[in-house]
C-alpha positions as MATLAB code, in Angstrom:
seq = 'XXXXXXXXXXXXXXXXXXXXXXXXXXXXXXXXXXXXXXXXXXXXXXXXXXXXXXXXXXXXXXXXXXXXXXXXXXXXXXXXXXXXXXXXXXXXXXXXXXXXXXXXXXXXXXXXXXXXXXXXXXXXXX';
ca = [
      -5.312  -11.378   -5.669;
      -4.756   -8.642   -7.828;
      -2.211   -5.889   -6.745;
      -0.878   -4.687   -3.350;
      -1.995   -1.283   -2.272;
      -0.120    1.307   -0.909;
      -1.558    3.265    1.848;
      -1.473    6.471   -0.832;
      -3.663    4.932   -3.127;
      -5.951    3.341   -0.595;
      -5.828    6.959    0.834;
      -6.326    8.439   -2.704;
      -9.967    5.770   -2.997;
     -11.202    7.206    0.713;
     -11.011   10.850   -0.232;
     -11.912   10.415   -4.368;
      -9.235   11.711   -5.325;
      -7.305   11.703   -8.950;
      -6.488    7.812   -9.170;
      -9.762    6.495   -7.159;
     -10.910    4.551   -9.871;
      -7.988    2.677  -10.876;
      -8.175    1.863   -7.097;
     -11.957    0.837   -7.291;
     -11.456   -1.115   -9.764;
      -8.999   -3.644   -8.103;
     -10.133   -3.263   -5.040;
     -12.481   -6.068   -4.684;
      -9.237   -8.490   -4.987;
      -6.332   -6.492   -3.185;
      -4.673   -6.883   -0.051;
      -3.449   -4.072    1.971;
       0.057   -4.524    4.706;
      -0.992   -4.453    8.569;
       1.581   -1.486    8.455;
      -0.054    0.643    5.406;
      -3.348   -0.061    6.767;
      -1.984    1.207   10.219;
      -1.287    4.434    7.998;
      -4.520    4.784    6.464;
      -5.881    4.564   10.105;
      -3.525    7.110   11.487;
      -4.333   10.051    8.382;
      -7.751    9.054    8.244;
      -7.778   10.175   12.368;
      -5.720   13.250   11.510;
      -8.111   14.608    9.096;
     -10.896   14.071   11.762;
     -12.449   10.904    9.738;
     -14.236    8.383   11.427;
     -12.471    5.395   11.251;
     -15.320    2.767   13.340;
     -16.704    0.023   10.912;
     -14.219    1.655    8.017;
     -12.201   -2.040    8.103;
     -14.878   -3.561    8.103;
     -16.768   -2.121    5.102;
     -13.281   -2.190    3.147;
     -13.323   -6.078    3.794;
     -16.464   -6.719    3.053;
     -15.884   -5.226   -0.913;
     -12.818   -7.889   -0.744;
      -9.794   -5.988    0.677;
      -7.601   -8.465    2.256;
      -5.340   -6.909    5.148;
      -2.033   -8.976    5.339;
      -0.179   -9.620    8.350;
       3.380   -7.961    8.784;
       5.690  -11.045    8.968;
       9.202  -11.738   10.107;
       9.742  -12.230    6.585;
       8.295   -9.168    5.528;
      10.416   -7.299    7.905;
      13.643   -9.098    6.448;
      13.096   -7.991    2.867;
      11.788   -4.523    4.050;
      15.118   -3.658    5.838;
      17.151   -5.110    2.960;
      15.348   -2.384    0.666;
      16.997    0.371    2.558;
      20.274   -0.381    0.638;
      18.120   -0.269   -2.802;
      16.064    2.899   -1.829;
      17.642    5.247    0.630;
      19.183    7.887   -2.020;
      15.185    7.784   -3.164;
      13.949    8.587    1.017;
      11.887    5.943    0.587;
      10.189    5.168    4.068;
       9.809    1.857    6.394;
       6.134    1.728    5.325;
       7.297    1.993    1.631;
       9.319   -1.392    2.057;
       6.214   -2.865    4.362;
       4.209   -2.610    1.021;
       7.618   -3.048   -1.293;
       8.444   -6.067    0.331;
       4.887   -7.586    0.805;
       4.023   -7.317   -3.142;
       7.402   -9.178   -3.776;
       6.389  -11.880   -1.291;
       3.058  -12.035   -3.172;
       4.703  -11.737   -6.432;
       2.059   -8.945   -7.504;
       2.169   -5.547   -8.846;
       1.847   -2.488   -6.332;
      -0.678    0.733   -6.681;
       0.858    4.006   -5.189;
       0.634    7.579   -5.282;
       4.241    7.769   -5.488;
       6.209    8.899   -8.867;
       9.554    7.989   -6.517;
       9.157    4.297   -6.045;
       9.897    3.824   -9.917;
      13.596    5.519   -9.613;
      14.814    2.702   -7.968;
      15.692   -1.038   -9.756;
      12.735   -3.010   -8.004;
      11.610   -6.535   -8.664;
       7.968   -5.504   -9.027;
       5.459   -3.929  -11.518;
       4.559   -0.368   -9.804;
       1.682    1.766  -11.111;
       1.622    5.097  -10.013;
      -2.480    5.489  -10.234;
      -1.822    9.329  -10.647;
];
């Protein structure tokens, strides 16, 4: 495994956006949390996307999408005290708290998740 991805930066692959290819070329060794990819779903649907078979073609390039675990939950509701002056949000710490479990680095869209002191490598792919 390479790097957690944020539901931003998967996001940011879908459409090609700025940061798409830093995305790409990870992708093939990533993992993704149940609760970012449940994001990704639900803005995909917004935007009028078609969402049947997109899991499956995202797995079968090698994205891995990880189970939300007790665990998980524990260290995502401890980041609240690290985070909250920064508004980060509950699917933040999903993918926060899943790259620390993993001990990799996390891609995001999201300048604000390097304010606070985390114990992970973040690169903001844009």
């Amino acid at each position: 495994m390479k790097a957690v991805l944020d539901a931003s930066a998967l996001l940011a692959y879908l459409q090609d956006e700025p940061g798409s290819k830093t995305v790409e070329k990870v992708l093939d060794a990533s993992c993704i949390s149940a609760v970012n990819w449940s994001e990704v779903v639900q803005k995909s649907v917004s935007a009028g996307v078609e969402t049947d078979g997109m899991r499956e073609d995202l797995e079968a390039v090698g994205l891995k999408i990880q189970e939300f675990t007790a665990t998980h939950a524990d260290v995502a509701g401890r980041l609240w005290v690290k985070t909250k002056r920064f508004g980060l949000s509950l699917g933040d710490h999903a993918c926060i708290s899943l790259a620390i479990a993993l001990k990799l680095p996390v891609l995001t869209t999201d300048k604000t998740w390097k304010k606070p002191d985390l114990p992970l490598r973040i690169t903001v792919i844009r």
